[in-house]
C-alpha positions in Angstrom: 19.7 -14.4 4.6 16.7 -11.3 5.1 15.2 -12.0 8.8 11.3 -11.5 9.2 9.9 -10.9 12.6 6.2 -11.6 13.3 4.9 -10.4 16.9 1.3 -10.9 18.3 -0.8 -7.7 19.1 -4.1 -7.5 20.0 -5.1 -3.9 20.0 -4.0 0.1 19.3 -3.6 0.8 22.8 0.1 3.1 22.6 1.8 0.8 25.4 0.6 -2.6 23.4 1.6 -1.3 20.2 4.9 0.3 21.3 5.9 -3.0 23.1 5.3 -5.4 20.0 6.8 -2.7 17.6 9.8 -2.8 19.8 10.3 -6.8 20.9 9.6 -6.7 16.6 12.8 -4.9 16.0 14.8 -6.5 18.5 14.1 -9.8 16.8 15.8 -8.4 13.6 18.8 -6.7 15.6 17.3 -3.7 17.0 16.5 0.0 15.7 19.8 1.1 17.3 21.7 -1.4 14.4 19.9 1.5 11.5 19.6 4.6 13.6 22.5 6.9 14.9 22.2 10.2 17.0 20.7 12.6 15.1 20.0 11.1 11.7 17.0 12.3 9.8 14.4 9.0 9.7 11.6 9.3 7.5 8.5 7.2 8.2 6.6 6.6 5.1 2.9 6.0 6.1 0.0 5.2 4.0 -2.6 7.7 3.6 -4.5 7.1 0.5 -7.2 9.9 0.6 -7.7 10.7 4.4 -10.1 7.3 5.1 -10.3 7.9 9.6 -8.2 4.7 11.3 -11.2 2.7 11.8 -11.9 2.1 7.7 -8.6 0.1 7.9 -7.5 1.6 4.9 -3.8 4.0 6.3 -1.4 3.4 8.6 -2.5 3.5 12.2 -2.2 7.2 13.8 -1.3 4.4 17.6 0.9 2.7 15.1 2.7 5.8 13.8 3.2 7.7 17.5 4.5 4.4 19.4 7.2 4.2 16.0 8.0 7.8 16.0 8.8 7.3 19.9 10.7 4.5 19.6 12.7 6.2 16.4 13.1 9.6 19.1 14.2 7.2 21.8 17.0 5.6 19.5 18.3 9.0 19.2 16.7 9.4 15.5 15.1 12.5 14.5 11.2 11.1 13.2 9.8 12.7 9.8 6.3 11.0 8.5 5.6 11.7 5.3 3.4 10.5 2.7 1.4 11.7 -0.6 -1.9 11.3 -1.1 -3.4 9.2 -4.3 -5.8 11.9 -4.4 -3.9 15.1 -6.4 -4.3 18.0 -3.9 -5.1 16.2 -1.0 -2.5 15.1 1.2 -2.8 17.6 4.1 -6.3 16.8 4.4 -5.6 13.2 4.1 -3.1 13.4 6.7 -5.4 15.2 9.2 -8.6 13.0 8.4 -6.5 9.8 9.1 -5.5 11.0 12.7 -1.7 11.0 11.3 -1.0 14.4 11.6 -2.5 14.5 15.6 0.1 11.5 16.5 2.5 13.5 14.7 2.0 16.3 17.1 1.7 14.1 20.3 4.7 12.3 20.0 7.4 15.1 19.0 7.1 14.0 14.8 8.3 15.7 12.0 5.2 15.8 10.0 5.9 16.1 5.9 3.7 16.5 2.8 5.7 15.5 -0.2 3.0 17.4 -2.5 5.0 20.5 -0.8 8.7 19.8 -0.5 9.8 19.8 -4.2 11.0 16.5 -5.8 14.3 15.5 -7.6 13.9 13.6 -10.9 15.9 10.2 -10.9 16.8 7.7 -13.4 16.0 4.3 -13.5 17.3 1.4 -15.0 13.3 0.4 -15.2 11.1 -2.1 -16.7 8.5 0.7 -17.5 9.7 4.1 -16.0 13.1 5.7 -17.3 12.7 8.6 -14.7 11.0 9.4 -11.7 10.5 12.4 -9.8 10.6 11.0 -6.0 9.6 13.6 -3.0 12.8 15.4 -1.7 12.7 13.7 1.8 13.0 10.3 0.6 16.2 11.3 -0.8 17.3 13.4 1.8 16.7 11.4 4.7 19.8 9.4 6.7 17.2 6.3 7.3 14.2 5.8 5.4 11.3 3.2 6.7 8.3 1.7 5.0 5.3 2.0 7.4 2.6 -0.3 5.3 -0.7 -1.5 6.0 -1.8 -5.2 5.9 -4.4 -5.0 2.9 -5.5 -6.5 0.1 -5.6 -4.9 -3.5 -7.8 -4.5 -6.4 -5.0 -4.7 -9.1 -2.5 -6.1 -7.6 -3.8 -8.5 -5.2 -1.8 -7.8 -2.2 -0.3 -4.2 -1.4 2.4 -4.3 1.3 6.0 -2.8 2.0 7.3 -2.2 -1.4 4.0 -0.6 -3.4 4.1 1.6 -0.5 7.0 3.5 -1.9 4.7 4.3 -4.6 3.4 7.3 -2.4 6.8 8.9 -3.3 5.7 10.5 -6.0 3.8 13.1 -5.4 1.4 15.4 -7.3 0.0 14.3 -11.0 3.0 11.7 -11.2 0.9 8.8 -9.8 -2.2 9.3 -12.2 0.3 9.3 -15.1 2.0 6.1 -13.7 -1.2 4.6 -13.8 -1.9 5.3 -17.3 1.2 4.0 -18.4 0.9 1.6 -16.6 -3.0 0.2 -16.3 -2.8 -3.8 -16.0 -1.7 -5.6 -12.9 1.8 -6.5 -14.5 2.5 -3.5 -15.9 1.7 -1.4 -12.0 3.7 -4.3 -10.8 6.9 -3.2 -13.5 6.6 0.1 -12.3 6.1 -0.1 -8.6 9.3 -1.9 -8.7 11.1 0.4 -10.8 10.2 3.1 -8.0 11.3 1.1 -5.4 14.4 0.1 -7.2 16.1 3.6 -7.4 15.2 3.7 -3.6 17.5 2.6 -0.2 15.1 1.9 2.3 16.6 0.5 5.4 13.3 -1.2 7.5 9.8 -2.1 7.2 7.3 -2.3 9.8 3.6 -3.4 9.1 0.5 -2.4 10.9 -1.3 -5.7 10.4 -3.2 -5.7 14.1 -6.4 -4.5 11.9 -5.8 -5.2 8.6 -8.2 -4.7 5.1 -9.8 -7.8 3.1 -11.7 -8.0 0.2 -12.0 -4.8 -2.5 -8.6 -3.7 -0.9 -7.1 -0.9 -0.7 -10.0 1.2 0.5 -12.9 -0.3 -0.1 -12.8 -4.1 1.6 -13.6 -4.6 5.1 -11.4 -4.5 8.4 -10.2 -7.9 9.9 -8.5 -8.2 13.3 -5.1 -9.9 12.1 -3.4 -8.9 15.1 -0.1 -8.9 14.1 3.0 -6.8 13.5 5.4 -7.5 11.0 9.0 -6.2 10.6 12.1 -6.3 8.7 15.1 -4.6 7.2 13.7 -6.4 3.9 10.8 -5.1 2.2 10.8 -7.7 0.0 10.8 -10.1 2.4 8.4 -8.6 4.4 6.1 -9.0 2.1 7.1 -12.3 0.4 5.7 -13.4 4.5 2.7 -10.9 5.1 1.3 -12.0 2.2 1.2 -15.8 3.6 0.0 -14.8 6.7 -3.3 -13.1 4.7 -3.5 -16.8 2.7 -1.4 -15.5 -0.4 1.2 -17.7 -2.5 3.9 -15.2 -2.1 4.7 -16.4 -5.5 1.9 -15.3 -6.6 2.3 -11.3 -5.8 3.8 -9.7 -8.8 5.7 -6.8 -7.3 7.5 -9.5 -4.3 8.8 -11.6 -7.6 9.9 -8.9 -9.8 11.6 -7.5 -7.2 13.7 -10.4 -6.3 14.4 -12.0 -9.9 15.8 -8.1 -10.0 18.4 -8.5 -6.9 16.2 -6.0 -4.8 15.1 -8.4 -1.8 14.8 -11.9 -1.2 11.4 -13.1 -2.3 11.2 -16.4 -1.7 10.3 -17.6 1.4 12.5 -20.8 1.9 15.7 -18.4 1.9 14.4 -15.9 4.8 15.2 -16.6 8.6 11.5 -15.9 10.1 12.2 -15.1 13.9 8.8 -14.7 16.5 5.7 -16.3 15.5 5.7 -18.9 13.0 3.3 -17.8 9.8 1.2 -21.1 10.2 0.0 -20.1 13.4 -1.2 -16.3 12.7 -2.1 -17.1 9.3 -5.8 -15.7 8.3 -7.6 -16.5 5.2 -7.9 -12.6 3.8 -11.1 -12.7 1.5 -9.8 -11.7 -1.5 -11.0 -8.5 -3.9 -13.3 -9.4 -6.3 -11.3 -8.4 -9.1 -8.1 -11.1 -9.1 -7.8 -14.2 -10.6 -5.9 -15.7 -7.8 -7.4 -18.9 -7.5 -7.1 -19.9 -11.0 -3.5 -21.2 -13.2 -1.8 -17.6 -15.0 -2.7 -18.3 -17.8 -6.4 -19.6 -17.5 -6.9 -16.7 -14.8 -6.0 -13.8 -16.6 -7.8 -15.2 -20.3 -11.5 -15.4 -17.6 -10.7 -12.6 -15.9 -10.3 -10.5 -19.2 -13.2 -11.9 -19.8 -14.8 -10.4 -17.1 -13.3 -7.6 -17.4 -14.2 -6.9 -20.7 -18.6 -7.4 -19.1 -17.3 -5.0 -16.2 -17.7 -1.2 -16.1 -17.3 1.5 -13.5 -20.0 3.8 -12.9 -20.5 6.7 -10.2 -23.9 6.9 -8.0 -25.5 10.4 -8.4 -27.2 9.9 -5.3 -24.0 8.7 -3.1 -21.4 11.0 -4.7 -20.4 14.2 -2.8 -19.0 16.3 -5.9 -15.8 16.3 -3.9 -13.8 15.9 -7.2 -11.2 13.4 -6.2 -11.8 11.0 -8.9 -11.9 13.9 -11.3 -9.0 15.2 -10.6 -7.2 11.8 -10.3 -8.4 9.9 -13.3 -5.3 9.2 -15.2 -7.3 9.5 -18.6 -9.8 12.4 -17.9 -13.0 9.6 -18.2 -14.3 11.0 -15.6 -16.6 14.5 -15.4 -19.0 15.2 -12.6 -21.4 17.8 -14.4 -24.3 18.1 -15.7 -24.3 14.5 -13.4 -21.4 12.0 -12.6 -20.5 9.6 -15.8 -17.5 7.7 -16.8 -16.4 7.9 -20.5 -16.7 3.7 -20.7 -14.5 4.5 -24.1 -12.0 6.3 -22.2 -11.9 4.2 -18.8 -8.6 1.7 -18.4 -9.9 0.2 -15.3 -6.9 1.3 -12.5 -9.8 1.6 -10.3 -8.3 4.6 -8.9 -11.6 6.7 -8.7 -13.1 3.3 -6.8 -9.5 3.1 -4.6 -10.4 7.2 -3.7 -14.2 7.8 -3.5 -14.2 8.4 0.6 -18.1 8.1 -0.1 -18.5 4.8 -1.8 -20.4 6.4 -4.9 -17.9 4.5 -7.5 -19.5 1.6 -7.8 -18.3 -1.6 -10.3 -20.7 -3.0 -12.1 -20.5 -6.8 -14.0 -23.2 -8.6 -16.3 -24.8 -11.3 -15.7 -22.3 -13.0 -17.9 -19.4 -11.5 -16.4 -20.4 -12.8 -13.0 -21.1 -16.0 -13.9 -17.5 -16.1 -15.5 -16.1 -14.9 -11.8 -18.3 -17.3 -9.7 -16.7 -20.4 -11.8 -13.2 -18.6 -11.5 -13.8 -18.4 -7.7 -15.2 -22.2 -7.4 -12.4 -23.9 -9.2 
């Protein structure tokens, strides 16, 4: 049976966050049970496209020095590593974010997979044959999922598993995304990803999480809580209750258990710490789901939404900074003589909304289409 821990904190102060991180762990059986002297352990944060800590959108920099301690302490040697969904962009993201600064406080290893090469593996996958993961991932003796508690666009919740989707670095994730453009399908492949993986622990940041037009672009909400186990799967099968989810209802949680990767249901994991009912927060949820509605009503009005939806760029907010140029998985996008989207071209992966650091990608409904979602919302 997986084991879940959920701890209580409050704040980023380092001793806070170092004490619940730890008494975390040794609810599940302790770091020292994963880590032996001198193995290589690589802490996959979330960086997106270098948000700063307070837009709720990466991994904590407190969160990532108080684990790269505790990893030191058990004798580990810490890597943190991550690539950003922005081609070109991880170092940048990784300093904007405040990772790389805890990196050098606390004695980490700091790595940017858009630099380290990448081996191509197979998978036995649902949408991906082969994947070309970062070299550390591989490499690494223990390897650790460091998610943030947020909500999604596409795929309603984004927690401990789609975080290995930051293993792929470069171009690899804008191709991904075109093969992949729907909520099930970016489910398929998230899961094939984390299938040819062997991570060993997850711990999530969920003291501030993100709500609402997740994973950039919703609003911070003091959850308070820290989250850890040696499942990903059942990590987030759990965080996703405490944010006011059906676990069932997260795509990438039950592909990955009907496929023998994790246990995903909640009944069959041993939850250890605080009980979910009593940290459990309603997350507001982004705009874009059809959560509240049956499967098969949800997604026939939310097509239908979709289908009155369109994404457009603000001249006046955006910053020319090219990130949703350069990431578009379908070239929609060009930024000269002025900012358009090809609406022809666009598949609606909300990437160039998920990047924009400047909030010039804005989504834009009819009248109809918003009627359609205020009924979906009120049933």
């Amino acid at each position: 049976m997986a084991k879940v821990s959920i701890v209580k904190c409050e704040n980023y102060g380092h001793i806070e966050v170092k004490t619940a991180i730890f008494k975390s762990l040794e609810l599940i059986g302790g770091l020292e049970a994963l880590v032996k002297q001198g193995d290589n352990v690589l802490l996959k944060v979330n960086v997106i496209a270098g948000f700063p800590p307070e837009r709720a959108a990466t991994t904590h920099p407190a969160f990532v020095g108080a684990m790269v301690e505790i990893v030191r302490e058990a004798g580990g040697i810490p890597w943190v590593g991550d690539s950003s969904g922005a081609y070109g962009f991880t170092a940048q993201s990784l300093r904007l974010s405040g990772i790389e600064k805890a990196c050098e406080d606390f004695g980490g290893k700091l790595i940017n997979f858009e630099s380290t090469g990448t081996y191509p593996v197979k998978v036995n996958g649902k949408v991906l044959t082969t994947i070309n993961v970062a070299k550390p991932v591989i490499d690494c003796d223990v390897l650790v999922s460091l998610p943030k508690m947020k909500t999604h666009m596409l795929t309603k919740y984004t927690g401990a598993v789609k975080n290995f989707y930051g293993v792929i670095p470069g171009a690899g994730k804008a191709a991904i995304h075109r093969q992949a453009p729907t909520e099930e399908s970016l489910s398929l492949a998230v899961v094939d990803i984390y299938s040819a993986l062997k991570p060993e622990l997850a711990v999530m940041d969920g003291i501030v999480g993100m709500e609402g037009d997740g994973a950039t672009n919703g609003t911070p909400i003091a959850s308070k809580v820290i989250i850890s186990s040696a499942d990903c799967v059942a990590l987030d099968a759990a965080a996703s209750e405490v944010m006011g989810f059906s676990h069932k209802d997260i795509l990438t949680t039950r592909f990955a258990h009907e496929r023998g990767l994790g246990i995903g249901e909640l009944d069959k994991i041993e939850m250890t710490g605080e009980k979910i009912n009593d940290v459990r927060i309603e997350f507001k949820k982004a705009s874009r789901t059809y959560y509240k509605l049956p499967a098969f009503l949800g997604k026939f009005v939310f097509k239908s939404a979709e289908n009155m939806s369109k994404v457009e760029i603000s001249e006046d907010d955006c910053k020319r900074c090219k990130i949703c140029f350069e990431s578009c998985p379908v070239s929609a996008i060009t930024l000269e003589p002025e900012p358009f989207i090809d609406q022809e071209k666009c598949i609606k992966c909300y990437c160039c909304h998920e990047l924009c650091r400047n909030g010039a990608v804005k989504l834009k409904t009819s009248y109809l289409g918003r009627r359609l979602l205020k009924r979906m919302y009120q049933s």
